[in-house]
C-alpha positions, 0 to 999 in steps of 0.5 A, spaced: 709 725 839 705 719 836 703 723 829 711 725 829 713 717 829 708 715 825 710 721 819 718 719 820 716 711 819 712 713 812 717 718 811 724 713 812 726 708 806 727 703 812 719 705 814 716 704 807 719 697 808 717 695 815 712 698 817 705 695 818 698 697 822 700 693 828 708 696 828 705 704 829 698 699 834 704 696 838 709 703 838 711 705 846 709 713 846 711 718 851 704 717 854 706 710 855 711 712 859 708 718 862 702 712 864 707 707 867 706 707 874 699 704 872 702 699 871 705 693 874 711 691 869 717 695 870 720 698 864 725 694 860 731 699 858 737 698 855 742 702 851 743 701 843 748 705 838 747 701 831 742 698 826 743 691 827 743 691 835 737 695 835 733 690 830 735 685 836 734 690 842 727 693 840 722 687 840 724 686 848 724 694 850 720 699 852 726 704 851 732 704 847 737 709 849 742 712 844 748 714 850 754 718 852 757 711 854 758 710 846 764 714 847 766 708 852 764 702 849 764 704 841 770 710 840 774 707 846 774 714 851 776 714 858 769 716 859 764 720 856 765 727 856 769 727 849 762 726 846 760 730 839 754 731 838 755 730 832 756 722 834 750 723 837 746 725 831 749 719 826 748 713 832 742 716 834 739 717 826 742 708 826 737 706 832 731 711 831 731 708 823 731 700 826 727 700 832 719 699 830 717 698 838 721 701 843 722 709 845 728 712 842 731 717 847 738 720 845 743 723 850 745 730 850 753 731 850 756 734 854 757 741 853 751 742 849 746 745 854 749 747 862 752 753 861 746 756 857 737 755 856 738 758 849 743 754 848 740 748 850 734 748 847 738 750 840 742 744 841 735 740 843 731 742 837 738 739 832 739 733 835 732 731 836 731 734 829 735 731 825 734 724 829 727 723 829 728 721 837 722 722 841 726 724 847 732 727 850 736 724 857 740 731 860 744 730 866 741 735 871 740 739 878 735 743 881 739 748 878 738 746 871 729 745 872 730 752 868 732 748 862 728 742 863 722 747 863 724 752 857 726 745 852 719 742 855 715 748 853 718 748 846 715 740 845 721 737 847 721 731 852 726 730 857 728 725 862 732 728 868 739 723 869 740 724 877 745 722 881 752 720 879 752 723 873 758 721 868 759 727 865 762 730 871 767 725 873 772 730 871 769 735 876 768 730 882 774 726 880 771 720 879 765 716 879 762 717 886 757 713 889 750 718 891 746 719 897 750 716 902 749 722 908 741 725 909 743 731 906 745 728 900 738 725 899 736 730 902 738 734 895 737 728 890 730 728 893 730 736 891 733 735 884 728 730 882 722 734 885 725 740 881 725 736 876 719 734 875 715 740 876 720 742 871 716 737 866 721 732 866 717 726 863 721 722 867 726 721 872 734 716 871 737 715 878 744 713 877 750 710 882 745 711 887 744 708 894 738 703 895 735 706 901 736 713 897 733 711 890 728 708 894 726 714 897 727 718 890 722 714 886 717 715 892 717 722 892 716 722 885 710 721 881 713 720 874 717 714 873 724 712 875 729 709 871 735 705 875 742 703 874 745 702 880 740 704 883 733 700 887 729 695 885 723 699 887 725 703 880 719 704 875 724 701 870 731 698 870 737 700 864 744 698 862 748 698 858 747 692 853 754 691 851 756 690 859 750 685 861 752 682 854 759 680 857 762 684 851 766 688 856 771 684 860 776 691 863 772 693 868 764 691 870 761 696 875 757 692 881 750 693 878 751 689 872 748 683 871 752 679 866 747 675 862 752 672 856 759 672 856 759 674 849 766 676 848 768 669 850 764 665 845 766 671 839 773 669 841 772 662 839 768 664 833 774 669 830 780 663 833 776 659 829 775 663 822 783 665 823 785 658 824 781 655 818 784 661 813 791 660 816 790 652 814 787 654 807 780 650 809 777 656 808 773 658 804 772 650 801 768 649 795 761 650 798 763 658 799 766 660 793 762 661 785 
């Protein structure tokens, strides 16, 4: 995987130009992850779709995620099952082509591995081909190890999404809160084990309860990734835009907002509009 990230770098017109010695030395690689529990510092992950957040994003993130909730947050959906893979193709080819630092993981669509392992790994080796991802984020059940299995054998690195899963908010009729009763946690600790020995990398534990998270990531001896999940989680992730403040409709309870972005861009556009209205801009200063 190290040598794949090392020839994308040489190869890319952004590479050409950044890239140094020490950017391939500090490069986070899959066996970093893999390792992490080796470790004491948890896993800083956070979502990102486009070049320029990525360039602010990668140098303090062990994992940038292209998600499914670019749907939400990029194309205004209701939720992220309306996302095309080819949206995940061009977002995923902006960050990958940016980041010098982080791992870049991409979501898999929804429609695009289920129903089939044929069809998941054909669809596997698209997205990751024409991204230059070093992995992929499935939203997965015991029933899916067999897809995990089939994609790790062919040199495809999954992580397996667990627990509440966006892509079934349809089917459950909503975002609903996991691991609630024993036989829920029961059954998550299921899926992460068949998971695991499925040969995911690691393990995402999403709208999970603490108590149960907790339990999970013990079971386990990958790393777990958390939203809405557990402390005790070898990592944390969020969606940038949320912690950011950039989303004022809705903020789901796990969210910590550490900017109130929206507000100060706001006040930035009140002001530009302002000065053109009052023809102050552009004054002399900003024009030839």
């Amino acid at each position: 995987m190290r040598k794949i990230v090392i020839n994308f770098l040489k190869n890319s017109s952004v590479g050409k130009e950044k890239m140094t010695r020490e950017n391939i030395q500090n490069k986070i690689t899959l066996a970093d992850i893999k390792n992490h529990r080796k470790t004491d510092a948890p896993l800083v992950c956070l979502t990102s779709y486009t070049a320029p957040m990525t360039k602010i994003l990668d140098p303090h993130c062990d994992i940038l995620l292209v998600g499914d909730s670019l749907g939400m947050v990029v194309y205004g959906m209701e939720n992220t099952v309306g996302v095309t893979m080819d949206m995940m193709i061009n977002h995923g080819k902006a960050v990958v082509n940016s980041a010098r630092h982080a791992l870049v993981m991409v979501d898999m669509p929804y429609g695009t591995y289920e129903d089939d392992p044929a069809i998941a790994l054909e669809s596997a080796k698209r997205l990751m081909g024409e991204t230059g991802c070093e992995a992929l984020k499935l939203e997965v059940n015991k029933a899916l190890a067999p897809t995990i299995e089939l994609l790790v054998k062919n040199d495809i690195p999954v992580q397996a999404h667990i627990g509440l899963c966006p892509q079934s908010v349809i089917k459950e009729g909503g975002y609903k809160i996991k691991g609630k009763t024993n036989q829920e946690i029961s059954d998550l600790i299921d899926d992460a084990r068949a998971c695991e020995k499925a040969g995911a990398f690691s393990i995402l534990i999403e709208g999970t309860k603490e108590a149960a998270s907790r339990e999970i990531s013990s079971a386990v001896k990958v790393p777990t990734v958390g939203i809405g999940a557990s402390p005790a989680c070898d990592g944390q992730i969020l969606v940038t835009q949320d912690m950011l403040g950039m989303i004022t409709d809705h903020t789901p309870k796990f969210v910590k907002k550490y900017s109130t972005l929206a507000e100060i861009i706001g006040e930035a556009v009140a002001s530009y509009a302002k000065d053109v209205r009052a023809r102050k801009f552009p004054d002399d200063k900003y024009v030839y």
